[in-house]
C-alpha positions, 0 to 999 in steps of 0.5 A: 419427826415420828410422823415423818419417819413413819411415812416412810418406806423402810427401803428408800431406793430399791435396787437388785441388790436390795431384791437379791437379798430379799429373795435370799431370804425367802428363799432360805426362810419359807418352804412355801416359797422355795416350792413355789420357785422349784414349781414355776421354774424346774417343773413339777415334782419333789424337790430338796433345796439345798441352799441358795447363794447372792453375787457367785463369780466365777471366770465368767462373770455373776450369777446374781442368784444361785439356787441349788435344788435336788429332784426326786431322782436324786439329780442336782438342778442349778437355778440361776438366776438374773436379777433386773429392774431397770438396767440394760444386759451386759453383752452376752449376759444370757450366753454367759449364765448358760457356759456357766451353766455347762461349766458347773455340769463339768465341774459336777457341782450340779447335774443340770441348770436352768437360767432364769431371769427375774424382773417386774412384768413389763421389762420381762414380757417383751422378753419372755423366755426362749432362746436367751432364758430358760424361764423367766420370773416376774415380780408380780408373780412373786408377789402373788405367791408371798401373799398366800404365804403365812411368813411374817416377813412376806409383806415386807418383801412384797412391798418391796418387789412392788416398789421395784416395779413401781419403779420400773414402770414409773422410769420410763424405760422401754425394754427392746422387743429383738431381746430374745439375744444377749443384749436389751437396749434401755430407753429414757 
């Protein structure tokens, strides 16, 4: 049985879920990977985190990942990101994070945001950002990034983003190439 249970991956099935989590706790747990995020995706410069939450709902739907940031000048930057592996858009899902993005700058919760969507390079590529994400996110750069991480839990969690993308890859599923609105169709 030992052998058995040493051979296995300490997460059977990676899901989103399962992704979010992880990079919450990177996230909260590694100034270097708070820095790497802060770079890759609000630009360059000094940034303060001020925290990081999973799964916030609000009258217009989730936000898988919210990451709230402080510049240099003291403005607030709302990160928000979107989480897939495998799994088609909801409709308008794009559309959706930015009125949350402006209803939080009326709401003065943040002074600015940027959605982002985060997922293993092959669904993310034919995407690419522009008109439906303000950035995008792939795994194997975040994997990248842990591996120049000194954390002790960054193997962990890069095995699990590849196991992420291994399943990506290995399902067979093609994301659409007219992505760049709401909605990605998902092929078997």
């Amino acid at each position: 049985m030992s052998g058995e249970l040493l051979s296995r991956r300490p997460i059977d099935a990676v899901t989103e879920r399962e992704i979010d989590l992880l990079l919450l706790m990177a996230l909260h747990g590694s100034p270097g990977f708070r820095a790497f995020l802060a770079s890759k995706i609000a630009g360059p410069g000094d940034f303060e985190f001020l925290g990081a939450w999973r799964g916030v709902f609000d009258n217009l739907g989730e936000c898988d990942l919210l990451v709230l940031l402080r510049n240099a000048e003291g403005r607030r930057i709302a990160v928000m990101v979107e989480d897939k592996i495998d799994a088609s858009f909801q409709p308008n899902q794009a559309s959706r994070y930015r009125l949350r993005g402006e209803q939080g700058i009326a709401l003065e919760r943040w002074d600015r945001f940027i959605t982002c969507l985060c997922a293993p390079k092959t669904y993310a590529e034919p995407i690419g950002k522009g008109d439906a994400w303000d950035a995008v996110l792939t795994y194997e750069e975040i994997e990248a990034s842990l591996e120049a991480q000194e954390d002790t839990f960054a193997p962990f969690v890069r095995s699990a983003l590849r196991q992420a993308a291994d399943k990506q890859r290995s399902g067979g599923f093609v994301a659409n190439q007219q992505a760049r609105a709401d909605s990605v169709q998902v092929v078997s």
